[in-house]
KETOR-354356 format. One record per residue: residue number from 1; residue in one letter; x, y, z of N, C-alpha, C, O in turn. Coordinates in steps of 0.2 Angstrom, whole numbers, plus 2048, in hexadecimal, padded with zeros to 3 digits. Layout:
// KETOR-354356
BADREN num residuo n.u n.v n.w ca.u ca.v ca.w c.u c.v c.w o.u o.v o.w
BADREN NUM       A   X   Y   Z    X    Y    Z   X   Y   Z   X   Y   Z
...
//
This chain:
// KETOR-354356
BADREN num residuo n.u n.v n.w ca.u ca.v ca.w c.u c.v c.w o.u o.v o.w
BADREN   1       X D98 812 1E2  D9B  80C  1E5 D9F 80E 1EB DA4 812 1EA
BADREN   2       X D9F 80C 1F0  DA4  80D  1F6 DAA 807 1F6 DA8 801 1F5
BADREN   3       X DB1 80A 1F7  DB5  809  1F9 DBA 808 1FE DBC 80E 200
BADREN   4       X DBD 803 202  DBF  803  207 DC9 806 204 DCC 804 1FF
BADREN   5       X DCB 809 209  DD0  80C  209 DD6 808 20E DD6 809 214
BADREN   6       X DDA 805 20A  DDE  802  210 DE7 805 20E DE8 805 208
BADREN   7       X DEC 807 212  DF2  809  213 DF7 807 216 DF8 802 21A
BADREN   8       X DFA 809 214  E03  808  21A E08 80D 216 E08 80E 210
BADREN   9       X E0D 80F 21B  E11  812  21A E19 811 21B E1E 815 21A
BADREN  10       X E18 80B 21D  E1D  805  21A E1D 7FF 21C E1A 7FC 221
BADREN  11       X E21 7FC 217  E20  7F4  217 E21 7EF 21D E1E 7EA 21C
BADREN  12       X E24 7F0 222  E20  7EE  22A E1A 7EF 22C E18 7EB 231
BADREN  13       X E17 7F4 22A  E11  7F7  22D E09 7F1 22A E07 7F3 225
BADREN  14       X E07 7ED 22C  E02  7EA  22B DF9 7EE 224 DF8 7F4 226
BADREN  15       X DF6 7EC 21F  DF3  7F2  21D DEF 7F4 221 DED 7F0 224
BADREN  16       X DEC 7FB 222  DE7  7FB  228 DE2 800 224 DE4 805 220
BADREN  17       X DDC 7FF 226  DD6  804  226 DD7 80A 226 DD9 80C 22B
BADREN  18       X DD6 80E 220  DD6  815  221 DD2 819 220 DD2 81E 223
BADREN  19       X DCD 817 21D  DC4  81B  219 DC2 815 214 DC3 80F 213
BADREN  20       X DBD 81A 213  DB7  817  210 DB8 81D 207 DBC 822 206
BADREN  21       X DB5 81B 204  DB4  821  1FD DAD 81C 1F9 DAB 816 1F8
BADREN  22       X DAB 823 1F8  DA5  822  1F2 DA9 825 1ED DAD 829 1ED
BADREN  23       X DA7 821 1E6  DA9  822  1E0 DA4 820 1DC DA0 81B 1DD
BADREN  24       X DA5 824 1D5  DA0  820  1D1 DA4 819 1CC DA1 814 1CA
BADREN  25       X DAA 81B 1CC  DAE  816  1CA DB7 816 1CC DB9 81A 1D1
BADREN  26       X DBA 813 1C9  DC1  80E  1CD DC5 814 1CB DC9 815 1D0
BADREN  27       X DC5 81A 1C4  DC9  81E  1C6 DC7 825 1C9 DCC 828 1CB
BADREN  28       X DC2 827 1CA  DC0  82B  1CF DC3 828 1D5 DC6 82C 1D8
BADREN  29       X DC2 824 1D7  DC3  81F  1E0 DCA 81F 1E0 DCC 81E 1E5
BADREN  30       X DCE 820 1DB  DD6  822  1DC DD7 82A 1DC DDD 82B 1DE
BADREN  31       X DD4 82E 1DA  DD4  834  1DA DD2 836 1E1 DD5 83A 1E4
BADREN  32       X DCB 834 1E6  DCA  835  1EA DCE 834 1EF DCE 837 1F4
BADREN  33       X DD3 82D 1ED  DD7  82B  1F3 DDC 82E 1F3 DE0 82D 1F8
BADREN  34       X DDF 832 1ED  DE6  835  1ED DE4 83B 1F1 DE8 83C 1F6
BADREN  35       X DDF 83E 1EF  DDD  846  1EF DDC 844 1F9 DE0 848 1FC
BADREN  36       X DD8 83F 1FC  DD8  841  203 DDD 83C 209 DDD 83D 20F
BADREN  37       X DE1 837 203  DE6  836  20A DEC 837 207 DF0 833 20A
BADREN  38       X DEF 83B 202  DF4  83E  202 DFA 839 1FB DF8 836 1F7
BADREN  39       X DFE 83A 1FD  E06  836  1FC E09 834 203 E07 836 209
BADREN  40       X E0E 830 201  E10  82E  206 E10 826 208 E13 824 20D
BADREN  41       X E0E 822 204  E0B  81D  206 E0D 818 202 E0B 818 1FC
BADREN  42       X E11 813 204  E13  80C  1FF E10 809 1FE E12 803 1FD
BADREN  43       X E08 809 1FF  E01  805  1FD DFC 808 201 DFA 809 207
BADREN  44       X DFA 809 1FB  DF2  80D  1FA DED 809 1F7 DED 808 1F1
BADREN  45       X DE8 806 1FB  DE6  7FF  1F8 DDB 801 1F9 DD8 801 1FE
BADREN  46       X DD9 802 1F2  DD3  802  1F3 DCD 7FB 1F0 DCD 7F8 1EA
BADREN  47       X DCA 7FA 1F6  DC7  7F4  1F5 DC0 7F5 1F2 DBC 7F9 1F5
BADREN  48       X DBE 7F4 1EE  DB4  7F6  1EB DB1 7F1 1F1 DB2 7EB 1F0
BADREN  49       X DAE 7F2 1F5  DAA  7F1  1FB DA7 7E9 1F8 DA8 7E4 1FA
BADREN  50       X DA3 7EA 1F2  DA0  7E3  1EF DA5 7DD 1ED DA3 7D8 1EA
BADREN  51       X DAB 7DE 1EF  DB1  7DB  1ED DB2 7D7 1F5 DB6 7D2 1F5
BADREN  52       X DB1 7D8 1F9  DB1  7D9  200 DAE 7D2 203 DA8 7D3 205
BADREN  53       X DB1 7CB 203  DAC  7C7  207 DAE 7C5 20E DB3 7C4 211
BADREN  54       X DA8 7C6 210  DA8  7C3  219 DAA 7BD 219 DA9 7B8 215
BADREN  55       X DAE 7BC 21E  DAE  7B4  222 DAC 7B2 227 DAD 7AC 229
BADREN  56       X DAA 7B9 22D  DA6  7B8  232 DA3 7BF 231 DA6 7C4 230
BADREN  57       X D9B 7BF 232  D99  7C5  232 D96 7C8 22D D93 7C4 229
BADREN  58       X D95 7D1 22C  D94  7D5  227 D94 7DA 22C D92 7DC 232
BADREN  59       X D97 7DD 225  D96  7E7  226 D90 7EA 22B D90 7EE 230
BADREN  60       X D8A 7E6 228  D82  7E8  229 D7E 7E6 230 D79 7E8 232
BADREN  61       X D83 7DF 231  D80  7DB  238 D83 7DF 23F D88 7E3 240
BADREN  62       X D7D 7DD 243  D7C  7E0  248 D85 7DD 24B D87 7D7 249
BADREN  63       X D89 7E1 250  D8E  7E0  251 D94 7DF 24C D9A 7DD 24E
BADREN  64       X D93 7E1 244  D98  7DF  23F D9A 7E6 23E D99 7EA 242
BADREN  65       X D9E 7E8 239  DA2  7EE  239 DA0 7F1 23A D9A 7F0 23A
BADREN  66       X DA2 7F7 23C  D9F  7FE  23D D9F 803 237 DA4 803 232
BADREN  67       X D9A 807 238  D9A  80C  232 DA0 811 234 DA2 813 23A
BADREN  68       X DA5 814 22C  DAA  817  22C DA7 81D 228 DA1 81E 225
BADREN  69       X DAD 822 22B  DAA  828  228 DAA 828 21E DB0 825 21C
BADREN  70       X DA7 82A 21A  DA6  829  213 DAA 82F 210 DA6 834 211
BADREN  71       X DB0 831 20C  DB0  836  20B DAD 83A 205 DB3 83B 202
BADREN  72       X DAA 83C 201  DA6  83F  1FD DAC 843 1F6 DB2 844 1F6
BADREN  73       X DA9 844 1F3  DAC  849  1EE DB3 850 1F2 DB3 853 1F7
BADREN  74       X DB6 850 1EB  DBF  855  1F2 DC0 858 1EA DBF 856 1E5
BADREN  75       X DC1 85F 1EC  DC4  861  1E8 DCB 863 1E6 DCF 861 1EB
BADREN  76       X DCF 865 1E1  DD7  864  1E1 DDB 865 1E5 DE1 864 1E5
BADREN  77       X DD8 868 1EB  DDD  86B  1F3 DDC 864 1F7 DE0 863 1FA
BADREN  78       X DD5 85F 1F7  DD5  859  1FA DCF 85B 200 DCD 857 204
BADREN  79       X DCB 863 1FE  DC6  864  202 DC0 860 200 DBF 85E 1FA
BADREN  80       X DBE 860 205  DB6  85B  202 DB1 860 202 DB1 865 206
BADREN  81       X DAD 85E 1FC  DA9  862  1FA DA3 862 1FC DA0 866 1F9
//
């Protein structure tokens, strides 16, 4: 399942887009998200992409999101594998 990755590193800061993650499931996709975008961060917020409804558009339509880079499996250092 893919996951959308949203952030802030403080509480003025709006949440904003930071990646994408493939997971097989919810605690994996908190592992991957620890492991590649660190600490630091007073909201760390992972959405399951099927949870995700349009109100103008889609992901897949012609002018609708653009494809984000995916990050794949990391190992304890946070390399990808």
């Amino acid at each position: 399942m893919r996951y959308w990755v949203f952030g802030r590193t403080c509480y003025a800061q709006p949440l904003e887009h930071r990646g994408v993650l493939e997971a097989t499931d919810e605690d994996l996709a908190r592992q991957l998200a620890e492991a590649r975008f660190g600490d630091g961060w007073v909201e760390l917020v992972l959405v399951p992409e099927p949870d995700a409804h349009w109100v103008v558009g889609s992901p897949g339509a012609p002018g609708g999101a653009e494809e984000v880079e995916i990050a794949g499996p990391v190992d304890g250092a946070g390399t990808h594998l």
